[in-house]
Each structure stands twice: as C-alpha cells, then as structure tokens.
C-alpha positions in Angstrom: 0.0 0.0 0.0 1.3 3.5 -0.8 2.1 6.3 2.0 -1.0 7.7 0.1 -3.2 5.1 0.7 -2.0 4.7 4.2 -3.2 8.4 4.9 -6.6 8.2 3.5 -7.8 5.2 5.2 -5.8 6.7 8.5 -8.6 9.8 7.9 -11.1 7.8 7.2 -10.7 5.5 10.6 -10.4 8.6 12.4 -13.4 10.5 10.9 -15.5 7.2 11.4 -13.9 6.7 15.5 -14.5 10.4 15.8 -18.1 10.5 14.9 -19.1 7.2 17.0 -17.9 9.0 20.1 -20.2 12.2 19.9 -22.8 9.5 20.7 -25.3 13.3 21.1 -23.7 15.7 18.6 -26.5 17.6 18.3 -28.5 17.7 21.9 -28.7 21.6 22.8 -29.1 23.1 26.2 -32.9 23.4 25.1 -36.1 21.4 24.1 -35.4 19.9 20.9 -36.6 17.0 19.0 -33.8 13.8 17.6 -35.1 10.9 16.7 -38.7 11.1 17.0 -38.5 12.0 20.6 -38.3 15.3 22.3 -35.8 15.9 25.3 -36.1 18.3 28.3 -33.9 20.4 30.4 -34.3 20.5 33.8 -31.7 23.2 35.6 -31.2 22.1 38.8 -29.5 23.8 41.9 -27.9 21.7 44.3 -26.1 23.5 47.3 -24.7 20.7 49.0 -21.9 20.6 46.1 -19.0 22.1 48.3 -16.2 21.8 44.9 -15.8 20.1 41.4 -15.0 16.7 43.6 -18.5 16.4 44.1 -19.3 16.3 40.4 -19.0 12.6 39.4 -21.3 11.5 42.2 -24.0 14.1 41.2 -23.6 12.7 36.9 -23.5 9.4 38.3 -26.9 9.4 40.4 -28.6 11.2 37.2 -27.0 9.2 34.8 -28.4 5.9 36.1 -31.9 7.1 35.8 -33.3 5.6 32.6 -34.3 9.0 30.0 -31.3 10.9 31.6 -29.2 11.9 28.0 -26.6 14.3 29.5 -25.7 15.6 32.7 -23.9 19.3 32.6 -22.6 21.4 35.5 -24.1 25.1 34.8 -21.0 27.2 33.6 -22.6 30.3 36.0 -22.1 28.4 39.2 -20.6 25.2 40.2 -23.6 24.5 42.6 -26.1 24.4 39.5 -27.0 21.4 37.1 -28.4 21.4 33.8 -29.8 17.9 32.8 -31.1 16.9 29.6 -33.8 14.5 29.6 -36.3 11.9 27.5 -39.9 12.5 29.5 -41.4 9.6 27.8 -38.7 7.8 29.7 -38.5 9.6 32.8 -40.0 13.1 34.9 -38.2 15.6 36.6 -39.3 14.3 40.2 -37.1 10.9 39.6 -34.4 12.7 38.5 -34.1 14.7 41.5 -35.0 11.6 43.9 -31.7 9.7 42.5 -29.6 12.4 43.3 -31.4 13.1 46.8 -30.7 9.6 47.8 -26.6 10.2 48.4 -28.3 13.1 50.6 -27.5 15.8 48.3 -30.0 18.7 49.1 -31.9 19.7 45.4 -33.9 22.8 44.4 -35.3 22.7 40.7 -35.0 26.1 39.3 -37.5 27.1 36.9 -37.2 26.9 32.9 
C-alpha cells in the first residue's frame, strides 16, 4: 500500500472513531426534538456541592436514571445542574430523587 493510501484510510478510521464518540452531537441546552423524541432540560441547583469533587457522584446518580441523555454542570455556578432529559422515559421528580438519595439537598429552578 502507498504512503497515500495509508493516509486516507488513516482519515477515514479517524473520521469514522470520531463520529461514533459524539454519541449526542446535536443535543442543545434546550427542548429539541432527535429521533422522533423530544428531550427536556431541567436546571437544577444543588447546594450541598461544596467543589468540582462532588461532580462525578451528582452525573452518576442522574445518569443511572433511565431517560437521563446528558448531565452538565451550569457554567454560571458550580452548585447548578443542567440535565437533559427523555420524559417519555423519565419526569423531573425521579431525577431529583436519585440524586437526593446520596443526601445531596436539590432545588429545581425554573425553565
């Protein structure tokens, strides 16, 4: 095989590997419809998070709540959460109970 060839199928691995990993390319921080199905947000405030080691107990008690497609922490303040959600899968209320049950205190803020 030529360095050519090499090259090209290099880019084309990569372009493939690279597009399998944004798994949600497209979800915004707002309703919006993929697939047939239309995702929420639901902002969240949670002051029990004291620092940014809190943060992968908070996206792991969301993220293991079927519906739950991302888990972001609020670029304003550290102590808010911005969740993306399926509500044909899930509601805001079980949300919020999976992340109260490591006794993390939660607010939800309105839209």
């Amino acid at each position: 095989m030529t360095k050519l060839g090499v090259f090209l199928l290099t880019v084309v691995c990569i372009s493939l590997l690279a597009g399998a990993c944004n798994k949600f390319p497209s979800v915004a921080l707002t309703d919006s419809s993929i697939a047939g199905s239309t995702f929420k947000e639901l902002k969240l405030e949670i002051p029990t998070i004291a620092c940014t080691g809190c943060w992968p107990r908070i996206e792991a008690s969301a993220k293991s709540v079927p519906g739950v497609i991302e888990v972001r922490l609020d670029r304003k303040s550290i102590q808010r959460v911005i969740i993306i959600y399926d509500p044909a899968q899930t509601s805001p209320s079980a949300i919020i109970m999976s992340i109260e049950k490591n006794g993390d205190r939660v607010i939800a803020l309105p839209e």
